[in-house]
N, C-alpha and C positions, 0 to 999 in steps of 0.2 A: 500875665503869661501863664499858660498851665500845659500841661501833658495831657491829650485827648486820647483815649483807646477806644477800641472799637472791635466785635469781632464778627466776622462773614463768613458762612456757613455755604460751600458748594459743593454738588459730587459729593458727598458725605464727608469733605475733610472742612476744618476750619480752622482761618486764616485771620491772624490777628495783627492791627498795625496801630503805630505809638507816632503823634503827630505834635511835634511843637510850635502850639498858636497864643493866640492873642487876642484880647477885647478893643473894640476901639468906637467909639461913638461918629456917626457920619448921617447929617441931617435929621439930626434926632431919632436916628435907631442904633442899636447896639450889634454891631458885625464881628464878623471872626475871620480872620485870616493864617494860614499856615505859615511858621517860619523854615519848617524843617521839617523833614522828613524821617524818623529815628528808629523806624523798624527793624532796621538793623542792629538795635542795642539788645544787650543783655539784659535780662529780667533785672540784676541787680543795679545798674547801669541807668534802667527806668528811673527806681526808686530813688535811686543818687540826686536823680534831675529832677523829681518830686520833693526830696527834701530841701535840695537846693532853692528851690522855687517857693515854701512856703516859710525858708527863712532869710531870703532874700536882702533883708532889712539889717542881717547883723549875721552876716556870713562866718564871723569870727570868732561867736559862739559854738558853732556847730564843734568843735574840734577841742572846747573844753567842758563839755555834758559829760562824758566818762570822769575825769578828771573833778568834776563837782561835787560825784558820789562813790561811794562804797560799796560794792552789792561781794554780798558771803554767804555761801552753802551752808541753810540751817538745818534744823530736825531733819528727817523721814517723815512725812506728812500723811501720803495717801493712804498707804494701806490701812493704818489706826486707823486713820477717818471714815475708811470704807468699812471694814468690819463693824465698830463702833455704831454706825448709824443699822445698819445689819442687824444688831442685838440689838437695838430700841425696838428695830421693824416688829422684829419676834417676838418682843416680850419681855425678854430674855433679861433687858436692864432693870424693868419695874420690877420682876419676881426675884433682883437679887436683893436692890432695895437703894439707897442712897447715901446711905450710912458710909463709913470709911470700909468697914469689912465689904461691905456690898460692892465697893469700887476695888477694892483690892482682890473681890471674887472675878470680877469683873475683866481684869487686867488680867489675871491669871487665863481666863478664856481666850480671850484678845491671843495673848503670846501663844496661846498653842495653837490657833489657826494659823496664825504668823509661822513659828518656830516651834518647833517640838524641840522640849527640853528639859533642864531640871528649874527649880527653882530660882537657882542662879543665872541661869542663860536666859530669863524671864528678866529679871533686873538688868542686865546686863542687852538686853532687846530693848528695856525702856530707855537707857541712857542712849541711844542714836534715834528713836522716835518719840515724837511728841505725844506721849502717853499721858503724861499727868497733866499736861497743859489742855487736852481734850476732855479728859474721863472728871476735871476737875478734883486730882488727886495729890493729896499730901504726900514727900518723900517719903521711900520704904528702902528696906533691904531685903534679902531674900529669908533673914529669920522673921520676918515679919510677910511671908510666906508663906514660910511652913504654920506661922499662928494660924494664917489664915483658914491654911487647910482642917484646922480644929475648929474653927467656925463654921466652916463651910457644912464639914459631917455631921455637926450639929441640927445644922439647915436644912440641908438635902429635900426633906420629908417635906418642909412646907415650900419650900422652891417649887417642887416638883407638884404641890395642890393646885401653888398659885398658876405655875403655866398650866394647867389639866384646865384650870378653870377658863384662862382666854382661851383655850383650844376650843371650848365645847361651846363658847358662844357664838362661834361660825358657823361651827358641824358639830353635830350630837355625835359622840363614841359608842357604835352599839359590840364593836367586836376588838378584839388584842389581838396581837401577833408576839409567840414567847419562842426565844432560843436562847441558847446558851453556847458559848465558848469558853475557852482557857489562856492566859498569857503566859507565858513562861517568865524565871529568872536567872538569871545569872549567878547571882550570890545566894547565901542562904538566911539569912538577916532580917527576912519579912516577916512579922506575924501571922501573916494570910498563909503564906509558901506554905504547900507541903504538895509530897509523890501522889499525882494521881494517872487518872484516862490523859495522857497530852496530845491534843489537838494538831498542833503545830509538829510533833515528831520528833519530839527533842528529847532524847531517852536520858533518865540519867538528872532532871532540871527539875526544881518544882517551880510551881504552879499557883495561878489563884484562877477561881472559877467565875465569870462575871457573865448577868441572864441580866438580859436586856430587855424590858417589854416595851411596843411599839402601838401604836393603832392602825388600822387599815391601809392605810395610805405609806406608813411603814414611813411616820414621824416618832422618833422616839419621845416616849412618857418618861418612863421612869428607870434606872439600871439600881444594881445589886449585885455585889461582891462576896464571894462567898469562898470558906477556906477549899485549896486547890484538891483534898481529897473528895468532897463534896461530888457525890453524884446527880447527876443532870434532874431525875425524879425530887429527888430532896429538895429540889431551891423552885418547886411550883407550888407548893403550901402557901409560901409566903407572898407569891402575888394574886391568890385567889383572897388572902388577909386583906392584903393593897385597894385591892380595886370596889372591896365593898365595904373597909372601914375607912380608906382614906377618899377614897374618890366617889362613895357614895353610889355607884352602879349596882339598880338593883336586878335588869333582863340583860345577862351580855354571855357571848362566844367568846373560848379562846380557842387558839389557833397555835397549834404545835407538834413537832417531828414525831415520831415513831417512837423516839427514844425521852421522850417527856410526859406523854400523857399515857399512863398507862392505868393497872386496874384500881391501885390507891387511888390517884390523879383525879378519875373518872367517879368515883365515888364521893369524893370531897368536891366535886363540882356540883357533882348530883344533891346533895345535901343543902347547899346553897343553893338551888335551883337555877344554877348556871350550865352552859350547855358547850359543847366543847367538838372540834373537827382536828383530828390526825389522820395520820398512815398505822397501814400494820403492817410486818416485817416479810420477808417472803416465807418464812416458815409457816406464819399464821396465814397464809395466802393458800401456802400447798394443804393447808389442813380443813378449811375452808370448801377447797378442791374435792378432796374426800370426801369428806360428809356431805356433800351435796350443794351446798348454801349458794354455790353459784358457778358456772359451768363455763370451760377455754372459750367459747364461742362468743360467750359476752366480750371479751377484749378488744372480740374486730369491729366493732360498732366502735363510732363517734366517740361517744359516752354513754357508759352505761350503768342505770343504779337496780341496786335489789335491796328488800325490805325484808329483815330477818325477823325474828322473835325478838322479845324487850323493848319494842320500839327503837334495834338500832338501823340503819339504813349503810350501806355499800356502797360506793362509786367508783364503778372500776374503767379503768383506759389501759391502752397500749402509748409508748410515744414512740414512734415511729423512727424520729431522729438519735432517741436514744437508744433502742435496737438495733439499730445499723451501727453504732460506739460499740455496745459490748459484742455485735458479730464479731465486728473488726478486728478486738481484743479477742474474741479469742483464737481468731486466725493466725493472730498476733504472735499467741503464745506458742500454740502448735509449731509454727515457724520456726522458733526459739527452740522448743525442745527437738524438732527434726534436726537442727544446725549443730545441739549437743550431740546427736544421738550420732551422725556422719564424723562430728570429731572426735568422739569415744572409738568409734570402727577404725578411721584410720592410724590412731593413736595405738589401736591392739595390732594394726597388720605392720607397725613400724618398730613395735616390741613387745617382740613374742611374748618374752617370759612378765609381763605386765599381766595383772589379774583380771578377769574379766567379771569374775561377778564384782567384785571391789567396783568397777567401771557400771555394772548395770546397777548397786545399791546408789552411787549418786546421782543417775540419771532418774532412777524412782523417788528418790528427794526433790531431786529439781521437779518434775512434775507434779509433786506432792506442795511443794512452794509455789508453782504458777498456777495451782489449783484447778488442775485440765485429768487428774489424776481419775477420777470415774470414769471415765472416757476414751483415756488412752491403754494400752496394756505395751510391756515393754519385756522383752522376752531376749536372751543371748544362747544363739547355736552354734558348736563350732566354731569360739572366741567371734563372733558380728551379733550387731544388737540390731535388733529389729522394734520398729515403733508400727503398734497397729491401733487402728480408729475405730471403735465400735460405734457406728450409725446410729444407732438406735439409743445408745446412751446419751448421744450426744444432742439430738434431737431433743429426747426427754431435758435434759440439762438448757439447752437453749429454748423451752418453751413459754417462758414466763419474761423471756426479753426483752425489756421499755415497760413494763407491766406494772402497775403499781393499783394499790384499792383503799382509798381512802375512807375511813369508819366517822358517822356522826349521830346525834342522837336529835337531832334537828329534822322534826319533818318536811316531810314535801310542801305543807302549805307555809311553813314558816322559811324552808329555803330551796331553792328546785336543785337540783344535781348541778346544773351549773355553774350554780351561786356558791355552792360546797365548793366545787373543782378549785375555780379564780378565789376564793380568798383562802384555801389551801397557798397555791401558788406564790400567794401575795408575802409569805415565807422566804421567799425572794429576797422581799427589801431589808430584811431583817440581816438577812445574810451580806445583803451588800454593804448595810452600815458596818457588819464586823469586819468585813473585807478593810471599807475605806478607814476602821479605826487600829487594826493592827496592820496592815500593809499598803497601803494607799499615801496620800499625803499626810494623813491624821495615824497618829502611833499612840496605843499606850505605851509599848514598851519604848526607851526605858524606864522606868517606874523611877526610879531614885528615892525610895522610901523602904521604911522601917516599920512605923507604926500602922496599926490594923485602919484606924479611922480616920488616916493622914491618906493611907489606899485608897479607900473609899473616897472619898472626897478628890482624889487626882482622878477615878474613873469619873465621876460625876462630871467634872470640869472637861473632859473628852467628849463626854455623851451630848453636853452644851456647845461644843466646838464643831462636833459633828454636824447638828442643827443648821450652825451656818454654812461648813460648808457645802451642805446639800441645800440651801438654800442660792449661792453662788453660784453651785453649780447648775443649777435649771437657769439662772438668769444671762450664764455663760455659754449657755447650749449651743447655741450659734456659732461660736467662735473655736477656731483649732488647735487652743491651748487647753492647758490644766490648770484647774481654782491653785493648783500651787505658782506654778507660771506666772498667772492674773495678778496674785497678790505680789508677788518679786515685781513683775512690773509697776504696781504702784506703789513700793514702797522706793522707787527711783523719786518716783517725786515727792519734793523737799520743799520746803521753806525756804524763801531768799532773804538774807536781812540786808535792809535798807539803810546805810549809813550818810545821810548826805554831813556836807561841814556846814561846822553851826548850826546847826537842827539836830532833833533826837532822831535815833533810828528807830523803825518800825520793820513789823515782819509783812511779806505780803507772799503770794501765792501764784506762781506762774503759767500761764495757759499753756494745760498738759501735749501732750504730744497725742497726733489724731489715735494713736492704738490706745494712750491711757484715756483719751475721752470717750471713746467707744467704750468701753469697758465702766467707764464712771455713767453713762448714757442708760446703759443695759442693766446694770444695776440701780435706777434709778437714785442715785448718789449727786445730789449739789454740795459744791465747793464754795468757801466763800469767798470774797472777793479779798479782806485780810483777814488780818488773826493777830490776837493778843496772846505773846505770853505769857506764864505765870512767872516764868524765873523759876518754878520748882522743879530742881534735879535731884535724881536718885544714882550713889553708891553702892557698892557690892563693900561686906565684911570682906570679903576671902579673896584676896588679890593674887592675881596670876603669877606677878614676880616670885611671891613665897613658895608657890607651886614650884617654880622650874627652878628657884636656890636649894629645894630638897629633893631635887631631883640630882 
């Protein structure tokens, strides 16, 4: 006797029916007859009379199967497992090395794609995930962390050969992409800390200064910490060092802001026979302007280059979309100060003996702060202010709007205006990894350190973190979540341990749920069918209780 289904497709709907029959031999052929009719059951109700049906024989089993075993919620399985396999893909685990420091550099990556955190919320991640029992890891604590971090900045230098070297045997590196950012701190404690340019706008903070160099494609190579007074020119010496005593390149471009390659910059590239594509500021635009070197009408073309003396080359554009942003602003602003300028007037007709120039020296501040100040004139007759628009200044003032002229010393036959433009541009991805490493899912801050080369070494471990998860993230592109999202969803799934009586228990692995298969699918990620633990667990020195009794 078995449960027959069947489904029939009409008029686009389909209709499914659940029949209970039977086998029976009748002059030596094998027939089948309907007992019943059960389309009327429940999906679950199906299954009931399918398992009833294949234990037939010892019905009085069925109701002590729970009762025989044990099953208990182990580790946090998926997500280690997914990242982990992630850092093999890349590289990432050969160039740490195998060694214990290797695995504990390792771990240390691991948790901050997981978790951003200190040291201890690192250990303290390991004991609910099967960390050591994957990465094949002796117990640790988090001062065996921070040693790590003293290996690690030791390392850095050849970590960062070893990956340059898998990188270059897919794709040759002919060009860099360099920028520089700042993190702030909180406390003042750092070796690195001190007052400089803050990025972030944190008045009052210090800072450390970290220059990140990338390749084309805007994979990061190598990063570089530097103390937070450090200006941005200063810390491009040392990757012009980088790229041809450590990584051997003897024909390459770099690629950097306005505010990086400048006239030292250019000459120590030059010297090296290396070749270099930036921006220049608008001041050297307006100056440019003057002297002849290249004229307003070039911006309304497509793209457009001009070929100066010394063999450098110009690429000038307008962007269209970003013209229309600073119009906007400054309509913006005008707005603003006309809305001061009606609240000042009423303010004097509401009281007399209120001053009026007192009223016009702040309205000449605030214009002088929204920076509309050439442009506007602001005049008081007869306690009313008057706001007037000079055309013609304003004009002049908005003619260089979306306008920007990229400088390189690369010529036409070595790269066309175009090729200049797009890996200008390619600046971008540069930006977006500092984007996704201090404000995204991936944070440096906060730092929770003290020593200069324990810094270093925690950026380092961000800039490997990063790798992956711009690596997740193109494998997740499809999907309407965030690589932080993806990972919370599988570190849902767990371990189940297997207890039966009289028998040892074993761990084994439960078929995820269709959104975590999808996502283990798109990552190309297999799971294995079990898993052996090690039994190695890891402790925190610094336990909470102590915390909140001296509190």
């Amino acid at each position: 006797m078995y449960v027959d289904t069947s489904h029939l497709t009409r008029g686009g709907k389909t209709y499914t029916r659940h029949l209970l029959r039977e086998s029976y031999r009748a002059n030596g052929k094998v027939l089948h007859r309907t007992i019943a009719n059960v389309s009327h059951c429940s999906a679950a109700e199906i299954e009931a009379l399918r398992l009833a049906l294949r234990h037939k024989e010892a019905l009085e089993h069925l109701g002590t199967i729970q009762d025989a075993i044990t099953l208990k919620q182990g580790l946090s399985f998926g997500a280690v497992w997914t990242v982990y396999h992630v850092a093999r893909r890349l590289g990432i685990e050969k160039a740490l090395g195998t060694t214990r420091e290797g695995k504990l550099a390792l771990w240390q990556v691991i948790a901050r794609v997981i978790d951003q955190g200190s040291r201890l919320s690192a250990v303290r991640l390991a004991m609910s995930h099967a960390a050591c029992d994957i990465l094949g890891l002796g117990s640790f604590d988090e001062d065996a962390l921070y040693e790590n971090l003293d290996w690690l900045a030791g390392a850095q230098a050849a970590i960062e050969d070893r990956l340059y070297a898998q990188r270059i045997q897919t794709k040759p590196i002919n060009l860099f992409l360099y920028d520089v950012t700042s993190s702030y701190f909180e406390g003042t404690q750092n070796a690195l800390a001190a007052f400089g340019y803050n990025r972030d706008g944190k008045k009052g903070k210090r800072q450390i200064v970290i220059g990140l160099l990338c390749d084309e494609d805007g994979h990061p190579v190598s990063i570089e910490v530097f103390p937070g007074n450090t200006q941005d020119p200063q810390t491009f010496a040392t990757q012009i060092h980088k790229v041809k005593a450590r990584f051997g390149v003897q024909a390459i471009t770099f690629v950097g802001d306005r505010g990086l390659i400048k006239g030292q910059q250019i000459e120590d590239l030059a010297q090296q026979g290396y070749h270099y594509i930036t921006a220049i500021t608008k001041p050297q635009i307006e100056k440019l302007l003057r002297q002849g070197t290249f004229q307003m009408d070039l911006f309304d073309q497509e793209l457009a280059e001009v070929l100066a003396d010394e063999g450098l080359r110009y690429v000038l554009r307008r962007n269209p979309v970003r013209a229309q942003e600073v119009r906007d602003t400054r309509h913006a602003k005008l707005a603003t100060l006309q809305a001061h300028v009606a609240k000042q007037n009423q303010y004097l007709t509401d009281h007399p003996r209120a001053n009026a120039q007192g009223a016009l020296h702040k309205l000449v501040a605030r214009a002088k702060h929204l920076r509309i100040a050439d442009w506007v004139e602001l005049t008081v007759a007869e306690r009313s202010m008057t706001l007037t628009v000079h055309e013609d200044a304003q004009t002049e003032a908005a003619k260089l709007d979306g306008c920007y002229v990229l400088k390189t010393d690369l010529t036409p036959a070595q790269a066309p205006k175009e090729m200049v433009h797009d890996r200008y541009k390619d600046l971008a991805s540069v930006e977006h990894a500092f984007r996704s490493c201090k404000t995204v899912h991936l944070e440096v801050r906060p730092i929770f350190l003290r020593l200069a080369e324990r810094t270093r070494a925690h950026a380092f471990v961000v800039m490997l973190a990063y790798q992956i998860i711009q690596y997740l993230a193109l494998c997740w592109s499809t999907f309407d979540l965030t690589v932080e999202e993806g990972l919370h969803a599988l570190a849902t799934l767990s371990l189940v341990e297997v207890s039966p009586h009289n028998a040892s228990s074993y761990h084994c692995i439960p078929t995820p749920r269709d959104a975590i298969a999808r996502l283990l699918h798109c990552a190309d990620i297999k799971l294995p069918h079990a898993f052996a633990l090690s039994g190695t667990r890891v402790s925190t020195k610094k336990k909470l209780q102590s915390e909140r009794l001296a509190q």
